[in-house]
N, CA, C and O of each residue as an XYZ file, in Angstrom:
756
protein
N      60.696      1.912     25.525
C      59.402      2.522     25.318
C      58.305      1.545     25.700
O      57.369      2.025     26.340
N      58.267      0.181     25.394
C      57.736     -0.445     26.003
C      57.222     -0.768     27.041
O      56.104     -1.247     27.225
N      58.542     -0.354     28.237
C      58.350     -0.512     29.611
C      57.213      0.755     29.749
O      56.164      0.632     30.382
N      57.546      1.750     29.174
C      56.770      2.717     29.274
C      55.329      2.733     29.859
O      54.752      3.040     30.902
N      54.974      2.078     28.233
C      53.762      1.682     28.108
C      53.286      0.743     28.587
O      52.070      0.841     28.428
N      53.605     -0.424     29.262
C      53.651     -1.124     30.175
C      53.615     -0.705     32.025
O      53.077     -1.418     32.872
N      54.261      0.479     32.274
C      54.034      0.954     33.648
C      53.027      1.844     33.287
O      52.233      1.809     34.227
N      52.648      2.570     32.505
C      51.294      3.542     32.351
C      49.820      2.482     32.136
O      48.681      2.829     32.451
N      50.137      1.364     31.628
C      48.844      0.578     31.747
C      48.829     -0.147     33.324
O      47.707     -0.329     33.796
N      49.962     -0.549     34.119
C      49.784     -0.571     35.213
C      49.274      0.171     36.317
O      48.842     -0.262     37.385
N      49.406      1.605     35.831
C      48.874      2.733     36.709
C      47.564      3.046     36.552
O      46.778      3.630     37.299
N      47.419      2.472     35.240
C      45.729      2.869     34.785
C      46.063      3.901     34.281
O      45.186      4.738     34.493
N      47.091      4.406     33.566
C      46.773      6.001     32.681
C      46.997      5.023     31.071
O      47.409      3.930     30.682
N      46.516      6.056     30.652
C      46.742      5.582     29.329
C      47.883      5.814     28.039
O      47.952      7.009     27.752
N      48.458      5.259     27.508
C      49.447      5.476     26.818
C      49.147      7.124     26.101
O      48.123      7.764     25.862
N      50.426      7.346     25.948
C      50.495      9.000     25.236
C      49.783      8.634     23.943
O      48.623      9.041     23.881
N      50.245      7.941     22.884
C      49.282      7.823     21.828
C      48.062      7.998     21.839
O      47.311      8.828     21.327
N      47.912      6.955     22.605
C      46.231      6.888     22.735
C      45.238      8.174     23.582
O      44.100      8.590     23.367
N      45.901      8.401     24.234
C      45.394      9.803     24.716
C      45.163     10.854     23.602
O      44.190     11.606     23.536
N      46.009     10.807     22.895
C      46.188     12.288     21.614
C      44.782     11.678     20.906
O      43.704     12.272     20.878
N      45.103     10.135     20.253
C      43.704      9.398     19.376
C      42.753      9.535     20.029
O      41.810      9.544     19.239
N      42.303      9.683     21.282
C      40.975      9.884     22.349
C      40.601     11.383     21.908
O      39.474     11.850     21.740
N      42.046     12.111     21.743
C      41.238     13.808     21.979
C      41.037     13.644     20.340
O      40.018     14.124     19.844
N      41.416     13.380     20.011
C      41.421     13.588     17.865
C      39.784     13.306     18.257
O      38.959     14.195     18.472
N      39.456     11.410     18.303
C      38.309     10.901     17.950
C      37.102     12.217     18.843
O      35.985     12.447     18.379
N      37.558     12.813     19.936
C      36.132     13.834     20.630
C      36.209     14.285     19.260
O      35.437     13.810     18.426
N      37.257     15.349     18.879
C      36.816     16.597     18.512
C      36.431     16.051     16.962
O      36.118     16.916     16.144
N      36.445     14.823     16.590
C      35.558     14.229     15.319
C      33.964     14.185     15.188
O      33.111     14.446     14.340
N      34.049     13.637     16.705
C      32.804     14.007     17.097
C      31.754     15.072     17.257
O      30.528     14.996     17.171
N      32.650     16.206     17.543
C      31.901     17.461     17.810
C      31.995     17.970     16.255
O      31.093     18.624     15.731
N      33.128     17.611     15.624
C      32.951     18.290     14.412
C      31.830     17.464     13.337
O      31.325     17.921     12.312
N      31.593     15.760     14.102
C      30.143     14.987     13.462
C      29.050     15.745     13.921
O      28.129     15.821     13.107
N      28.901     16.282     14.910
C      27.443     16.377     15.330
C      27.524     17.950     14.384
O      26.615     18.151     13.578
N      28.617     18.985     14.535
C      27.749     20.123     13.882
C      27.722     19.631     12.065
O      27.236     20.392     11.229
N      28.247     18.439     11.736
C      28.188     18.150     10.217
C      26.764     17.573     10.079
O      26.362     17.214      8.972
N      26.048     17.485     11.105
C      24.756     16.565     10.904
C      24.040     17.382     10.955
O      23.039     17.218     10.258
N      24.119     18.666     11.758
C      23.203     20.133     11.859
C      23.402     20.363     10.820
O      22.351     20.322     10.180
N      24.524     20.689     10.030
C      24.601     21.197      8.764
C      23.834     20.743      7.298
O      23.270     21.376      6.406
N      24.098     19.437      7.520
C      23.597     18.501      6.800
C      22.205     18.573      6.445
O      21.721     18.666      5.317
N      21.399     18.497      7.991
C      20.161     18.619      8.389
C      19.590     20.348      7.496
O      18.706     20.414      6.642
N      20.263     21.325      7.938
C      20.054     22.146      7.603
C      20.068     22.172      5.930
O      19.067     22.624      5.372
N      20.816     21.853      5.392
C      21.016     21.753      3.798
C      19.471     20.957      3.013
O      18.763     21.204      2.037
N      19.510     19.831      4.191
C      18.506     19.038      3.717
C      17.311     19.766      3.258
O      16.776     19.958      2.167
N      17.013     20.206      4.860
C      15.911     21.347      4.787
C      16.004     22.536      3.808
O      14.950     23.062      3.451
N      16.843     22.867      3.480
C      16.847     23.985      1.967
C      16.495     23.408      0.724
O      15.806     23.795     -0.220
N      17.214     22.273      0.990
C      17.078     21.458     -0.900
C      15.518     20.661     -0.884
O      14.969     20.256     -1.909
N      15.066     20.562      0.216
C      13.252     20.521      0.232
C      12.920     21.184     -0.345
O      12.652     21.211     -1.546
N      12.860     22.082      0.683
C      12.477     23.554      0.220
C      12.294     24.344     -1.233
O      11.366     24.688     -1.966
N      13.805     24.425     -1.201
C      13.847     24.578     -3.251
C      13.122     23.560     -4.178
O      12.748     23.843     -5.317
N      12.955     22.315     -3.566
C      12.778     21.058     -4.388
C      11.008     21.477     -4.565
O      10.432     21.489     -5.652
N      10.450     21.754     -3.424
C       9.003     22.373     -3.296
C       8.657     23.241     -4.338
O       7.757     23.024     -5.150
N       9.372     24.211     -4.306
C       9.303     25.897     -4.858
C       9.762     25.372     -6.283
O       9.378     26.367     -6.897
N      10.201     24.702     -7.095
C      10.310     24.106     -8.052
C       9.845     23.658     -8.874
O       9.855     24.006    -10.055
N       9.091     22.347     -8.116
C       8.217     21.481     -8.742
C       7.349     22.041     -9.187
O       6.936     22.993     -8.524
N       6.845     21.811    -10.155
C       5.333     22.289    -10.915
C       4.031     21.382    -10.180
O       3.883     20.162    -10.247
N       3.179     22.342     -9.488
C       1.816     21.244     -9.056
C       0.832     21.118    -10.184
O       0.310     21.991    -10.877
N       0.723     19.952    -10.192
C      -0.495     19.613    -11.288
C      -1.769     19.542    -10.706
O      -1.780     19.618     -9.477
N      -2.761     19.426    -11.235
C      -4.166     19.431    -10.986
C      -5.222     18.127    -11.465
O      -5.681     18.047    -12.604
N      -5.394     17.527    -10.801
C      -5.670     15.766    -11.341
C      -6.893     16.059    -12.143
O      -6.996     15.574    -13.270
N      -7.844     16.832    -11.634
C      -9.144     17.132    -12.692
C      -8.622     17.673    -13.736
O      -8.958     17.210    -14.826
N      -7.695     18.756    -13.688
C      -7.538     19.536    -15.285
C      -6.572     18.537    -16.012
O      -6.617     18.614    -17.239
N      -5.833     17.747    -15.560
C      -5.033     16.340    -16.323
C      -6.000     15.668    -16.616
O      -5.998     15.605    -17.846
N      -6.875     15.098    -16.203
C      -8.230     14.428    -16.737
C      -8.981     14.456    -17.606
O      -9.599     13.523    -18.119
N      -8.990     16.277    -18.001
C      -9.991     16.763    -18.771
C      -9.134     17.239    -19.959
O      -9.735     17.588    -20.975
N      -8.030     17.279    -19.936
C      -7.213     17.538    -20.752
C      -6.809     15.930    -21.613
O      -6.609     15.954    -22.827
N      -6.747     14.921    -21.014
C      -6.296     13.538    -21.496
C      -7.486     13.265    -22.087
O      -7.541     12.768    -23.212
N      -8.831     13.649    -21.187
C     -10.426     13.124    -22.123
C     -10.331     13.606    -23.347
O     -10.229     12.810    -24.280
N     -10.349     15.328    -23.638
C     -10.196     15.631    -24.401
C      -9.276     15.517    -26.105
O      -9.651     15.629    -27.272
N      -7.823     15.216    -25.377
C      -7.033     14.942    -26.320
C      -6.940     13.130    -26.976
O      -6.491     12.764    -28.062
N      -7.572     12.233    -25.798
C      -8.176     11.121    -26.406
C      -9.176     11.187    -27.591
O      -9.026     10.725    -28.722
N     -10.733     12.191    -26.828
C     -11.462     12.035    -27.742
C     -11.225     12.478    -28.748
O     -11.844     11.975    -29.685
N     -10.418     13.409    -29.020
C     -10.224     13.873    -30.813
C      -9.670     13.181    -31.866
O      -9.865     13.266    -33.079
N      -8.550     12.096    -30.840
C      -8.187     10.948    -31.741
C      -9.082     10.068    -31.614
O      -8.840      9.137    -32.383
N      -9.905      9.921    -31.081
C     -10.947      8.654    -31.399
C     -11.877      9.320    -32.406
O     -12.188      8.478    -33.249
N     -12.432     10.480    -32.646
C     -12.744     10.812    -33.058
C     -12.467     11.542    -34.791
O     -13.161     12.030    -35.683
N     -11.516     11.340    -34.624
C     -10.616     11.299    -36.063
C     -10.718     10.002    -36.501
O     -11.364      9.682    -37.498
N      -9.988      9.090    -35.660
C     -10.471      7.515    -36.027
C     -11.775      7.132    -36.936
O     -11.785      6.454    -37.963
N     -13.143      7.914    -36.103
C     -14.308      7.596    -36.545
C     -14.461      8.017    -37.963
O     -14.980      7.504    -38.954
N     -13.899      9.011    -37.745
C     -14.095      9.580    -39.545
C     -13.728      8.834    -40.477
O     -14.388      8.329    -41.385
N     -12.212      8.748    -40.137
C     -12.033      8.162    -41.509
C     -12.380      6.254    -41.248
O     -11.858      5.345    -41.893
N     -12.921      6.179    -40.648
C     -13.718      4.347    -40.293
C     -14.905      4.819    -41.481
O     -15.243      4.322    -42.555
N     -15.366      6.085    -40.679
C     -16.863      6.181    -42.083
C     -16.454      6.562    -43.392
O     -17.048      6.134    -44.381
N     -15.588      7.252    -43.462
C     -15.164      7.543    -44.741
C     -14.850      6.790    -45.169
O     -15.981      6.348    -45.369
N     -13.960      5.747    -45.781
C     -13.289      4.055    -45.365
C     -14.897      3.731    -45.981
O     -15.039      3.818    -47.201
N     -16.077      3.365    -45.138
C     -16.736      2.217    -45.368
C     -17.718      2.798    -46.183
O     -18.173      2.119    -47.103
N     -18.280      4.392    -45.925
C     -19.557      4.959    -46.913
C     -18.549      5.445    -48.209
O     -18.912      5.107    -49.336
N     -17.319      6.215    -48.065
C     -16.987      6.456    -49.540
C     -16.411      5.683    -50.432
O     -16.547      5.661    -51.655
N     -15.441      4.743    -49.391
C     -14.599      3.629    -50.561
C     -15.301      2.298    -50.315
O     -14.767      1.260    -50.704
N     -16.757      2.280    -49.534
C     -17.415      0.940    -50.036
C     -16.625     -0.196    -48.942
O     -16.999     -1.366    -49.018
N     -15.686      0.114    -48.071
C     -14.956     -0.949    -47.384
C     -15.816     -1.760    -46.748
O     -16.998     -1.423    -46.684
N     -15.425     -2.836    -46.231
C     -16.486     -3.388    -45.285
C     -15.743     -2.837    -43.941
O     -14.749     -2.133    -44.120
N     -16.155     -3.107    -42.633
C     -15.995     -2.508    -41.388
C     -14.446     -2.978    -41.145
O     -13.617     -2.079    -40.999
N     -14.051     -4.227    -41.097
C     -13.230     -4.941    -40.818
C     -12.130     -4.105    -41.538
O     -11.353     -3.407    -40.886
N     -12.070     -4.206    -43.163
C     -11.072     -3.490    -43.785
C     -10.968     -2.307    -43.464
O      -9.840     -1.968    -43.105
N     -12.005     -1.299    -43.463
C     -12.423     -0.057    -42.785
C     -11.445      0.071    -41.291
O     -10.952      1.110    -40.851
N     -11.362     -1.108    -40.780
C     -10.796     -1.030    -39.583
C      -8.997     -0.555    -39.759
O      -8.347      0.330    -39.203
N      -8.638     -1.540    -40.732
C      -7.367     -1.751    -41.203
C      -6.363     -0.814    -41.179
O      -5.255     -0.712    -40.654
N      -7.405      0.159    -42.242
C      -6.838      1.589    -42.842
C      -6.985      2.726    -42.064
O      -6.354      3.780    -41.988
N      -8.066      2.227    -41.443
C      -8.252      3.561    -40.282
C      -6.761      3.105    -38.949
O      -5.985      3.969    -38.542
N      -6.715      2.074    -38.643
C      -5.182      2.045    -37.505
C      -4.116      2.299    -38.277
O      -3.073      2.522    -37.662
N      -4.064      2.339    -39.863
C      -3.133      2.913    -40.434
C      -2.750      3.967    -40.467
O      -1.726      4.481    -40.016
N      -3.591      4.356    -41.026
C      -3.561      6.273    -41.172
C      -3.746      7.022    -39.886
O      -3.494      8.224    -39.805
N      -4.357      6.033    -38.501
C      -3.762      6.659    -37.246
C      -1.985      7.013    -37.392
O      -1.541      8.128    -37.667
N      -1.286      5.982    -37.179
C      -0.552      5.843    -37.265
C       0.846      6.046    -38.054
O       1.969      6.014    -37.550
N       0.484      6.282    -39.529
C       1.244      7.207    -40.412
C       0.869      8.973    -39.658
O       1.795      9.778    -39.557
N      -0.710      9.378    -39.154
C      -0.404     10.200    -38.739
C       0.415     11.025    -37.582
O       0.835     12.182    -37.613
N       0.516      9.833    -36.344
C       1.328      9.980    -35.670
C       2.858      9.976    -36.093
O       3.651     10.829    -35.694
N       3.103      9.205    -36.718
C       4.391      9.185    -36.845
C       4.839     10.085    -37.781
O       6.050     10.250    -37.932
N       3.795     10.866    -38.618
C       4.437     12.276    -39.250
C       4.675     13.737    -38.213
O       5.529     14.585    -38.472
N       3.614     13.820    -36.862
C       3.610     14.684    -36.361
C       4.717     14.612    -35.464
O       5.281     15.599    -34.992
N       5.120     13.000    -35.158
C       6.125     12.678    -34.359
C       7.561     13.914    -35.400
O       8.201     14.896    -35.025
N       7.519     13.325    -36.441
C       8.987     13.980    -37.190
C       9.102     15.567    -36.851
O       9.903     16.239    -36.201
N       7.800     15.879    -37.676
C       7.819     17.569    -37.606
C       7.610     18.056    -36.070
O       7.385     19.257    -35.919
N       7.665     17.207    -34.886
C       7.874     17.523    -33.339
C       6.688     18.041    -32.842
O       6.521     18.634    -31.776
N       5.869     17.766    -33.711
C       4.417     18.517    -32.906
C       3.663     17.492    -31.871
O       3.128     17.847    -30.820
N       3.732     16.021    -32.422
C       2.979     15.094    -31.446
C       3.467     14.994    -29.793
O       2.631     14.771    -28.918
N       5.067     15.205    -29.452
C       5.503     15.388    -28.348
C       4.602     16.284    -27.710
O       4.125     15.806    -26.680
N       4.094     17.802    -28.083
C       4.074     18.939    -27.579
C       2.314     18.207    -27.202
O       1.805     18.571    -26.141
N       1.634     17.373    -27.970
C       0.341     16.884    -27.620
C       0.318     16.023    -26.729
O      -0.440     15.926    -25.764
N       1.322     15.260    -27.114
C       1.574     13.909    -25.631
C       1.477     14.948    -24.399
O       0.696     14.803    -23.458
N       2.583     16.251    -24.576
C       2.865     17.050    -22.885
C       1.330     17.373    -22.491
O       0.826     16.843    -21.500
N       0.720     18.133    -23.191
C      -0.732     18.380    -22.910
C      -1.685     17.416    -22.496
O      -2.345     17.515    -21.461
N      -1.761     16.380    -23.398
C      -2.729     15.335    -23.362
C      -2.465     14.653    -22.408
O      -3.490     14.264    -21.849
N      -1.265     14.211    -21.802
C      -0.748     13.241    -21.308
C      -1.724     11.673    -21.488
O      -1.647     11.126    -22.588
N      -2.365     11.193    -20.696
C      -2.440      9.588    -21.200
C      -3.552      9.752    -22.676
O      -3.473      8.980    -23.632
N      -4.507     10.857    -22.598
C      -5.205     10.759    -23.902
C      -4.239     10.716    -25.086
O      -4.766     10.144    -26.041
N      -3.084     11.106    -25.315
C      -2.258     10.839    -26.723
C      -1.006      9.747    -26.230
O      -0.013      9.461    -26.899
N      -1.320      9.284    -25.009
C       0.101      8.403    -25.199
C      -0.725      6.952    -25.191
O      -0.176      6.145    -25.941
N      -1.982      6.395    -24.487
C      -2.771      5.047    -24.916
C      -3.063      4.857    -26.152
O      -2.883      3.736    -26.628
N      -3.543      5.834    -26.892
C      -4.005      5.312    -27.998
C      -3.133      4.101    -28.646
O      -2.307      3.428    -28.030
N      -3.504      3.955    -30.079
C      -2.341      3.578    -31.291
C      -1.377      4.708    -31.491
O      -0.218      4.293    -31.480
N      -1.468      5.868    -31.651
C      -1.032      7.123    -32.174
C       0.210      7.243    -31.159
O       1.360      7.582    -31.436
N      -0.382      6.835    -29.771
C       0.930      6.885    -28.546
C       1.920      5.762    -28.595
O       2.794      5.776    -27.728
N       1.919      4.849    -29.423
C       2.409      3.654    -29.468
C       3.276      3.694    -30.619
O       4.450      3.325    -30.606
N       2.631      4.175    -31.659
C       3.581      4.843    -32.850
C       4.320      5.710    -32.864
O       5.308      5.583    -33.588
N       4.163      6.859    -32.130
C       5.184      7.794    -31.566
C       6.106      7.259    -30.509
O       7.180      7.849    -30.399
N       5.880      6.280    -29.741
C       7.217      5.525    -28.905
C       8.289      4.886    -29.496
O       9.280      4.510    -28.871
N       8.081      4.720    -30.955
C       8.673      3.471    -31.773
C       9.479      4.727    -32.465
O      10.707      4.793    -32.406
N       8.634      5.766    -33.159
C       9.191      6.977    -34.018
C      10.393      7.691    -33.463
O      11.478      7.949    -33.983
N       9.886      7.952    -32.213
C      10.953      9.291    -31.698
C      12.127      8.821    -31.667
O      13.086      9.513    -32.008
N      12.273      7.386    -31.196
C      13.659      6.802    -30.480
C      14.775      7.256    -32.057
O      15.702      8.015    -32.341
N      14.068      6.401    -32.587
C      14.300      6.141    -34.541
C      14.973      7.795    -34.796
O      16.179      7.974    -34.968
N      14.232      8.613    -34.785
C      14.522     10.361    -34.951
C      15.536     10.982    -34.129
O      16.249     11.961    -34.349
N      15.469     10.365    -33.339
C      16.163     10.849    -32.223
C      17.854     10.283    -32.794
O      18.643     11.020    -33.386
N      18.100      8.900    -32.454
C      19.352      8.190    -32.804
C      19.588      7.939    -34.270
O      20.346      7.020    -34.581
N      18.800      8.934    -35.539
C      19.358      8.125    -36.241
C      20.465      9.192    -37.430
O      20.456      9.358    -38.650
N      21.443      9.805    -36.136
C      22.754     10.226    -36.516
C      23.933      9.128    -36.518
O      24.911      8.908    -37.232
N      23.305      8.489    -35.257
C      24.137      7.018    -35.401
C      24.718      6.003    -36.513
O      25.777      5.377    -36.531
N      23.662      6.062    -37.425
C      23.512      5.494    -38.254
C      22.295      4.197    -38.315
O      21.597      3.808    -37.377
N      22.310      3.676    -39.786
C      20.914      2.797    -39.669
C      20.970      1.554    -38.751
O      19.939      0.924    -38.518
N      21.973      1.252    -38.311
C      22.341     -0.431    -37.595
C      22.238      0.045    -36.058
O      21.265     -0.040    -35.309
N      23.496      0.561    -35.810
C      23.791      1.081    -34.209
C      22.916      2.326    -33.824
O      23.157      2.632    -32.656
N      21.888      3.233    -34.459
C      21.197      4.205    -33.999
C      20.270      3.811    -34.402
O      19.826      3.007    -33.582
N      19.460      3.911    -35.485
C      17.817      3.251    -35.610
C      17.664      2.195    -35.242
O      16.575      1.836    -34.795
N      18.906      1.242    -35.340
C      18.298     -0.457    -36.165
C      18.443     -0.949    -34.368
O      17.530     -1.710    -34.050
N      19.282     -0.673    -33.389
C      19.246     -0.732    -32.110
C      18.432      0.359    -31.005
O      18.044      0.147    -29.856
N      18.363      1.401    -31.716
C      17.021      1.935    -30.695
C      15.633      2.271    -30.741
O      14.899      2.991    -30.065
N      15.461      1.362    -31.975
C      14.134      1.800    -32.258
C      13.033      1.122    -31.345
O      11.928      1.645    -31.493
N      13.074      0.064    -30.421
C      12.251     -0.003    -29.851
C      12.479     -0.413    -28.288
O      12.110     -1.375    -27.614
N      13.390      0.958    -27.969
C      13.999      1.186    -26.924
C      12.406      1.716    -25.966
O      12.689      2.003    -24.803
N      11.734      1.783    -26.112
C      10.538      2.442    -25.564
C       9.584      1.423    -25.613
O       9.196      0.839    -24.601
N       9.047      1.099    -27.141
C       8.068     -0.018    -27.125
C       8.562     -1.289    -27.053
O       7.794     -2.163    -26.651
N       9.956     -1.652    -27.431
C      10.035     -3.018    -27.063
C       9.888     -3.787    -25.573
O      10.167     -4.981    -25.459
N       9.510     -3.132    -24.666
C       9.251     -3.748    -23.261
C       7.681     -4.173    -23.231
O       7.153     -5.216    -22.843
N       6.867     -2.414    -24.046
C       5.440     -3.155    -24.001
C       5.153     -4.651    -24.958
O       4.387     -5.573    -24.678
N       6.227     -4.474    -26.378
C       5.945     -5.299    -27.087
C       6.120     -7.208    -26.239
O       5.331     -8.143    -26.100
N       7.419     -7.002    -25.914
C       7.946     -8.350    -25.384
C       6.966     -8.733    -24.454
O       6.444     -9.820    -24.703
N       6.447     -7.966    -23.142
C       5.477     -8.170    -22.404
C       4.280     -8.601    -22.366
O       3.688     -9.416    -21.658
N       3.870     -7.632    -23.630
C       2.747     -7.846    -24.212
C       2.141     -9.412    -24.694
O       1.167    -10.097    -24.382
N       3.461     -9.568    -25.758
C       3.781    -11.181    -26.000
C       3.841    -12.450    -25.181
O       3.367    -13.542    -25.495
N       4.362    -12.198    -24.312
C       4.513    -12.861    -23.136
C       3.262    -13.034    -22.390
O       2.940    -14.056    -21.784
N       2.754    -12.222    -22.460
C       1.437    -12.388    -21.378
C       0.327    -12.568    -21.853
O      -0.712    -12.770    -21.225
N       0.509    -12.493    -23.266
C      -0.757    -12.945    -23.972
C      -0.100    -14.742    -24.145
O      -0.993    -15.555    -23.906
N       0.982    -15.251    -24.431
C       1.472    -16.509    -24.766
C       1.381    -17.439    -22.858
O       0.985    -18.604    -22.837
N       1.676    -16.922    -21.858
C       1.326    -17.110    -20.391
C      -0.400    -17.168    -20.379
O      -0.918    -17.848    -19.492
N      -1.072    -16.626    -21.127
C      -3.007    -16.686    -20.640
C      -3.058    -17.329    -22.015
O      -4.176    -17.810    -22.202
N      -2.636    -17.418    -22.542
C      -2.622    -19.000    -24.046
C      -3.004    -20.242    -23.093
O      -4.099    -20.726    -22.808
N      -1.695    -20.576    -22.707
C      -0.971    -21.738    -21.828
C      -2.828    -22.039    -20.625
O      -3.771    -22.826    -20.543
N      -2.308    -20.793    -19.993
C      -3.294    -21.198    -18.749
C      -4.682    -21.420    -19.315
O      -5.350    -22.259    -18.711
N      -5.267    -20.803    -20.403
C      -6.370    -20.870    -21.391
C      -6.631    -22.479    -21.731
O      -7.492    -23.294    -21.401
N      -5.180    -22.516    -22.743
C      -5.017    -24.235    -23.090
C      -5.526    -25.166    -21.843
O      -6.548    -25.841    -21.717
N      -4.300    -24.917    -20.880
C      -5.111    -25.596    -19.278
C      -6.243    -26.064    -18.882
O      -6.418    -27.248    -18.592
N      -7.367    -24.915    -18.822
C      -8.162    -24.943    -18.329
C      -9.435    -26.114    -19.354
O     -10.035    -27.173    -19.169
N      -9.280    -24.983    -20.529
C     -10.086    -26.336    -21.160
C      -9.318    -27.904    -21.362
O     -10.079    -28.834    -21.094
N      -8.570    -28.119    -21.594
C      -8.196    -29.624    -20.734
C      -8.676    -29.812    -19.972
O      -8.786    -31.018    -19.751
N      -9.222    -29.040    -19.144
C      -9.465    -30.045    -17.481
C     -11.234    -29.399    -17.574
O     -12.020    -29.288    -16.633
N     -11.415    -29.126    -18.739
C     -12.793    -29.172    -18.740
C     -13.725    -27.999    -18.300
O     -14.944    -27.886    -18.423
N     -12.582    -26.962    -17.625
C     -13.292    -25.807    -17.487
C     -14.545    -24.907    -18.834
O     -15.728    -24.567    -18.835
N     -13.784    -24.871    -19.469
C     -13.878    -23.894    -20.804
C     -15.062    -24.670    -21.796
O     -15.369    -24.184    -22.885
């Protein structure tokens, strides 16, 4: 068989194998190119659907909807800041205290009974910047996992959400410390 293949490469034909692997690899080919039409074509549908799908938003009515749902928590804030300092006599500072408190117990009650989610969807950044959005990042995880139990479901996901702003936060206030420290050393400051 050898010689075979040896007088067919002398003649310039090509071995029987390789002839059959030549016609296989075309018709791979022809069966690549209509898999790429196909492909192509699919692509173009799952656009398509992906289009007809999506929900379009409206950047002014997200705007006016986040102003809005901000100002009512700032505006709740204010109240009880005055209430705080004209009814219980606080000074501003303490006034301050109780008012990021009772933000915050309030969020995290509306968080339980599932209503603050349904304000975050509406509000979008007006209820998720505040304090109120920051307390509900810490809450839900907590509500969410804590079938788990208190160690492996609360006690590990509770600040599956805020612990990135927290660590960051830390970090980058302890990084503009440093460079702060720096500067007045060298006399800037």
């Amino acid at each position: 068989m050898e010689q075979n293949n040896q007088g067919e490469k002398a003649a310039g034909m090509k071995p029987a194998g390789q002839e059959a692997a030549g016609q296989k690899a075309q018709g791979q080919d022809t069966a690549g190119q209509e898999t790429l039409e196909e492909k192509e074509k699919k692509n173009q549908e799952y656009n398509a659907y992906v289009k007809q799908v999506t929900p379009t938003h409206s950047l002014p009515a997200n705007m006016a909807k986040a102003f809005i749902t901000g100002g009512i928590i700032c505006v709740l804030g204010q109240f009880i800041l005055n209430m705080a300092m004209n009814t219980f006599g606080l000074d501003k500072e303490t006034a301050g205290s109780w008012c990021s408190m009772l933000l915050v117990l309030l969020s995290v009650l509306l968080t339980g009974v599932n209503i603050y989610p349904s304000v975050a969807n509406w509000g979008g950044a007006g209820a998720l910047v505040p304090i109120t959005g920051f307390a509900n990042s810490v809450a839900a995880p907590a509500i969410e996992f804590q079938k788990e139990g208190q160690v492996f479901g609360i006690g590990c996901k509770i600040f599956t959400i805020a612990g990135p702003v927290i660590l960051y936060g830390i970090f980058t206030s302890w990084v503009l410390g440093v460079v702060y420290w720096g500067l007045k050393l060298m006399g800037v400051f």
